[in-house]
C-alpha positions in Angstrom: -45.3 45.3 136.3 -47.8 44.9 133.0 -44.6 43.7 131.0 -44.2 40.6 134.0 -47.7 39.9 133.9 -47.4 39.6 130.0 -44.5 37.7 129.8 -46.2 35.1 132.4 -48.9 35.1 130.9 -47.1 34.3 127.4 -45.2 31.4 129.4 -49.1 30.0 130.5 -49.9 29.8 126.8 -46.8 28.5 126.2 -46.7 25.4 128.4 -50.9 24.6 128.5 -50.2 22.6 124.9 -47.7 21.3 126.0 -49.4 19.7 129.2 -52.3 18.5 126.7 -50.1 16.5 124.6 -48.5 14.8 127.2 -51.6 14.2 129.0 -52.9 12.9 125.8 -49.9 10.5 125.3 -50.3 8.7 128.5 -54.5 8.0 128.2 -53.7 6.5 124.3 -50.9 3.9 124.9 -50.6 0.6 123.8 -47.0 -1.6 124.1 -47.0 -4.8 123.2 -48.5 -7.2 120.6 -51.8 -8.6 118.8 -52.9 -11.0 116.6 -56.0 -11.1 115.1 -57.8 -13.0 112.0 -60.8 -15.7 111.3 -59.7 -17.7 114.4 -58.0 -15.7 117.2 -57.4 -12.8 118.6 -54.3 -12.6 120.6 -53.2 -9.7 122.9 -50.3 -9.9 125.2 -49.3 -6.2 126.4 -47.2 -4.7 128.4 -49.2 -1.2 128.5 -52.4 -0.7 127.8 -54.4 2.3 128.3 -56.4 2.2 125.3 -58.7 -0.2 123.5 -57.6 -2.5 121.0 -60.4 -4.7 118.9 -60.5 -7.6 116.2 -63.0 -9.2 114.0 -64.0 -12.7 113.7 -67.1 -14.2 111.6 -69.0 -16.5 113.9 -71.3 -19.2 113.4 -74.3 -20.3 115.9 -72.6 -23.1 117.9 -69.3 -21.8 117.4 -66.9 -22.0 120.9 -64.1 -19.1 121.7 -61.5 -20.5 124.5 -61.0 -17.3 126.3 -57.9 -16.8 128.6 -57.2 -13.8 131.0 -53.8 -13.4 132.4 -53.5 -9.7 133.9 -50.6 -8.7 136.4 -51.6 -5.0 136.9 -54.3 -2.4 136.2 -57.6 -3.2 135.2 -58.9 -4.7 132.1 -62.6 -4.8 130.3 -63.6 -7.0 127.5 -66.7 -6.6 125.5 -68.0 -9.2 122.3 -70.5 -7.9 120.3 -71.6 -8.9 117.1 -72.6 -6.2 114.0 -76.0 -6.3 115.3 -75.0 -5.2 119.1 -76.0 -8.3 120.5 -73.4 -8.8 123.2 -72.4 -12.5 123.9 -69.8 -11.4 126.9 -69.4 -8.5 128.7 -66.5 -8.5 131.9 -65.8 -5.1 133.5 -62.5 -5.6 135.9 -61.9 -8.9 134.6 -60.4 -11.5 136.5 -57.6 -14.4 135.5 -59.1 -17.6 134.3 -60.1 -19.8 131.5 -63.4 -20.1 130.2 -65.2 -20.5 127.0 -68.0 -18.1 125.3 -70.9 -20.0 122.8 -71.8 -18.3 120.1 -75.6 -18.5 119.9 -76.3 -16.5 116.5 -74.2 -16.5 113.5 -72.3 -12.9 113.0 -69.3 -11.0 112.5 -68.6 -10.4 115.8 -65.8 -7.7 117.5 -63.8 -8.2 120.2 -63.0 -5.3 122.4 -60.4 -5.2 124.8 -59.9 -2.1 127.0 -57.0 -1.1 129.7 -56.6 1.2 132.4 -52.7 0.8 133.4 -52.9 -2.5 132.6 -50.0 -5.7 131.7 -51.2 -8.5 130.8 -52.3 -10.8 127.9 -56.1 -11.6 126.7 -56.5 -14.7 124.5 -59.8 -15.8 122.4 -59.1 -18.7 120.5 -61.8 -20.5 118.2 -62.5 -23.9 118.8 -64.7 -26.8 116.8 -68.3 -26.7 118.4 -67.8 -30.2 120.0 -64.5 -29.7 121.1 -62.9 -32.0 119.0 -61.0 -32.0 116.0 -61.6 -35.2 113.8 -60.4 -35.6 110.4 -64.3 -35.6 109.4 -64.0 -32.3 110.9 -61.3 -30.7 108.7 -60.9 -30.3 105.0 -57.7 -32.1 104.0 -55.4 -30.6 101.7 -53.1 -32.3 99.2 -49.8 -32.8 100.5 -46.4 -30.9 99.1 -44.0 -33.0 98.1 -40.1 -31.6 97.9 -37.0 -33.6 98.0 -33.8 -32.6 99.1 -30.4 -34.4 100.4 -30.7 -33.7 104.0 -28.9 -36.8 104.8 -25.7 -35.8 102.3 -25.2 -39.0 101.0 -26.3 -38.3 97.4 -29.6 -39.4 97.6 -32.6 -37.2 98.1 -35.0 -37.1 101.0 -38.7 -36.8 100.2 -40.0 -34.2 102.3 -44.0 -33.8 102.7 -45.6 -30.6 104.1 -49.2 -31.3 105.4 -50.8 -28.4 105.0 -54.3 -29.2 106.0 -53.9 -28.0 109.6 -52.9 -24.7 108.9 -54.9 -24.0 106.4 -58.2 -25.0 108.2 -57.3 -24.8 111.7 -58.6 -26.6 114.2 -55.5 -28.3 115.3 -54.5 -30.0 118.1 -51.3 -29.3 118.5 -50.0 -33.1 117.7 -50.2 -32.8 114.0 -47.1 -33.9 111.9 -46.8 -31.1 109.2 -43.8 -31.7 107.8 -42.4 -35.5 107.6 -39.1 -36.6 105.6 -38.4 -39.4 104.6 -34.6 -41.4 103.9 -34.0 -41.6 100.3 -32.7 -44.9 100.9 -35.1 -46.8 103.2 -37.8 -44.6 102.6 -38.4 -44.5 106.3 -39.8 -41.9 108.1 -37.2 -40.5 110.0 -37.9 -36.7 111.0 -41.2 -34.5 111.7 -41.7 -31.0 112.3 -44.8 -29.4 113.6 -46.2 -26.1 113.0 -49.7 -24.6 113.1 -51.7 -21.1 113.6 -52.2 -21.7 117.4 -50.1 -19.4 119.5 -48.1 -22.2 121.0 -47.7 -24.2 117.8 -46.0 -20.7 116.0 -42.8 -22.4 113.9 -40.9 -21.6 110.9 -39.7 -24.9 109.1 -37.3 -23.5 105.9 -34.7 -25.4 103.5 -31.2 -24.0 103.8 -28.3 -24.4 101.2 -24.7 -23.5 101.8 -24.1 -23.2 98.5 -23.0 -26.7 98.6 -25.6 -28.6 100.8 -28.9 -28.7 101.6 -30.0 -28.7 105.4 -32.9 -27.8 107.6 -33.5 -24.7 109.2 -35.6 -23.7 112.1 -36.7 -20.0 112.7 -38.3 -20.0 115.9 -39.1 -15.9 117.4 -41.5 -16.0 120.1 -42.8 -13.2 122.3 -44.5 -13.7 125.4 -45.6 -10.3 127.3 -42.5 -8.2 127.7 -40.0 -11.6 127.4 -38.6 -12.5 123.6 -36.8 -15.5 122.5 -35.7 -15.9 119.3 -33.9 -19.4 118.0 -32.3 -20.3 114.9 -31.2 -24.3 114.5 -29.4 -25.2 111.3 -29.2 -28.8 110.8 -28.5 -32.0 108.8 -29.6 -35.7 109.4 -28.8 -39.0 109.6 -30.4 -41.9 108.4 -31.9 -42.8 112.1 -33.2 -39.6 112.1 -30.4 -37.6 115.0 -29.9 -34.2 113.8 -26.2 -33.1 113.3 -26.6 -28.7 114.1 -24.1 -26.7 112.0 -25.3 -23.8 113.5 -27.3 -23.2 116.7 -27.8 -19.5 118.1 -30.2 -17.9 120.4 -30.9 -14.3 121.7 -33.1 -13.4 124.7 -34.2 -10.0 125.6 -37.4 -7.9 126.9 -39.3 -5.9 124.9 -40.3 -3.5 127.6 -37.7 -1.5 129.4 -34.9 -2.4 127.4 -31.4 -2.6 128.1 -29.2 0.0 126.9 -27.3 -2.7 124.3 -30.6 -4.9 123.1 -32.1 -2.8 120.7 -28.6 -3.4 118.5 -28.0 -6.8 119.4 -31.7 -7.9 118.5 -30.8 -5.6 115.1 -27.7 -7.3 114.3 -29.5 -11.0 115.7 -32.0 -10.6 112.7 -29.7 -9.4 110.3 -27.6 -12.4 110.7 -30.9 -14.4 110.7 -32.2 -12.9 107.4 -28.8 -13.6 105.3 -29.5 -17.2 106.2 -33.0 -17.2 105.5 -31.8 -15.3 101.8 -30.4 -18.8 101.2 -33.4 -20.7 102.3 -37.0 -21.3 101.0 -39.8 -21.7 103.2 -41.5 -25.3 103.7 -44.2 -24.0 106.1 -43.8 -20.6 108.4 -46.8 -19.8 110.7 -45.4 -17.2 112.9 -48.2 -14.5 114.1 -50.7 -16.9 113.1 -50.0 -16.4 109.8 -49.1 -19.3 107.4 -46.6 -19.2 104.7 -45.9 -22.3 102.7 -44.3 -22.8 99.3 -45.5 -24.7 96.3 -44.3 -26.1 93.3 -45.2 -23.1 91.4 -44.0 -20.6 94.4 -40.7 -21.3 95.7 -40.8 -18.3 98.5 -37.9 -16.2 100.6 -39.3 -15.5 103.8 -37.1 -12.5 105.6 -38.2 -11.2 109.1 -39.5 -8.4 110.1 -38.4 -6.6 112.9 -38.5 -2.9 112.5 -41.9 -2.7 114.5 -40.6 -4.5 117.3 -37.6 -2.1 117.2 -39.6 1.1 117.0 -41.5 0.0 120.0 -38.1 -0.8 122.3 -37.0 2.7 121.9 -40.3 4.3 122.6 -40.6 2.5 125.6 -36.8 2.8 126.3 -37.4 7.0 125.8 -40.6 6.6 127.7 -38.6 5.1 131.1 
């Protein structure tokens, strides 16, 4: 009877850990993504049962569009700035849109915190009047590059405006990069890209080892649903674009399907050994600009290990 009584309680001691580390795993999880820097903070999740938090430095005046999109759980937000002056404070938020005014200059934190949540939380910085003017924004020289896009032995002048994702505030209509026919000079092809979530784009020249082209790298991630596009394409000298190559994927990031963790693999592989051949004009995925320069001709590859790891966690986790 003793030996029973020791072997159970030898099983108890046993299994106790084990029951903390689990519980511990499932109060601490986060799937999903964020996005945070000097003008947003972007959280789109498909779990959350933690707290996630960004910095952004603040001025007295200063505007944050706020956007609250929750399906399920509850989520709480708190802004506070390094003194612990709180400018907003939501307990069980709700879905809406609505802005916060920044009333004294700080480095202020944003806190977002889940209890079984899925959802997204958005702050995006705006000008204090609500308008962006080019009085407003610090204009940058442009980048000039020229290239045969048109493959008819004369190059195109291409010009990257970087001024609006350098400096923000966009509106979302700005031409960034315009090309122009090497024969007419006429503009006849413009491609927008900037740091706001929906203005995300990757705008790259492409060579085949025997002509130049241009070359869209488009991955977006909304919640738990991915797309990612790749457009490969010439012009003509009105401007239509002629694709030599045109593939998409589509997949979910939560709850995966058994074959999309190697398809999206073998997806970005494929994307990668074009982009190997192909220098970046102006790139802004994440919020995070990339552009080349006459004195930095850069290979941008993607990235997608990250995304990868958390598929099979969630895959092993369901």
């Amino acid at each position: 009877m003793d030996r029973i009584k020791n072997i159970s309680f030898i099983l108890v001691l046993m299994i106790f850990p084990i029951c903390l580390i689990g519980c511990g795993n499932n109060t601490s999880t986060f799937t999903g993504s964020k996005t945070g820097n000097d003008t947003q903070f972007l959280v789109d999740f498909d779990v959350l049962n933690s707290s996630v938090d960004s910095s952004m430095p603040l001025s007295n005046g200063d505007k944050i569009d706020t956007t609250i999109d929750i399906e399920n759980g509850k989520v709480d937000i708190l802004v506070e700035n390094e003194n612990g002056t709180v400018i907003y404070r939501g307990d069980d938020v709700e879905n809406g849109n609505f802005t916060i005014e920044i009333t004294e200059s700080g480095n202020y934190t944003f806190y977002v915190t889940g209890d079984k949540a899925k959802g997204s939380v958005h702050f995006v910085k705006v000008l204090s009047n609500d308008i962006a003017t080019d009085s407003d924004v610090k204009q940058e020289e442009p980048i000039i590059w020229y290239s045969d896009l048109t493959h008819d032995g004369i190059d195109e002048k291409i010009v990257v405006d970087v001024t609006y994702v350098i400096n923000y505030p966009a509106t979302g209509e700005e031409e960034t990069v315009s090309i122009y026919s090497g024969s007419s000079d006429e503009l006849i092809w413009t491609g927008h890209a900037d740091t706001v979530h929906v203005g995300w784009n990757g705008i790259y020249i492409y060579n085949d080892g025997k002509n130049d082209y241009l070359l869209l790298w488009q991955p977006t991630v909304f919640q738990d649903i991915a797309n990612f596009n790749l457009r490969i394409f010439s012009l003509t000298e009105e401007g239509k674009e002629k694709d030599l190559l045109n593939k998409k994927i589509e997949f979910v990031t939560y709850k995966p399907k058994d074959s999309d963790i190697g398809d999206v693999s073998e997806f970005v592989d494929m994307v990668n050994g074009y982009l190997e051949k192909s220098y970046v004009l102006v790139d802004t995925d994440n919020g995070a600009p990339v552009y080349s320069t006459a004195d930095n001709k850069i290979i941008n590859l993607y990235d997608v290990s990250s995304m990868l790891d958390g598929m099979k966690a969630s895959k092993e986790n369901n």
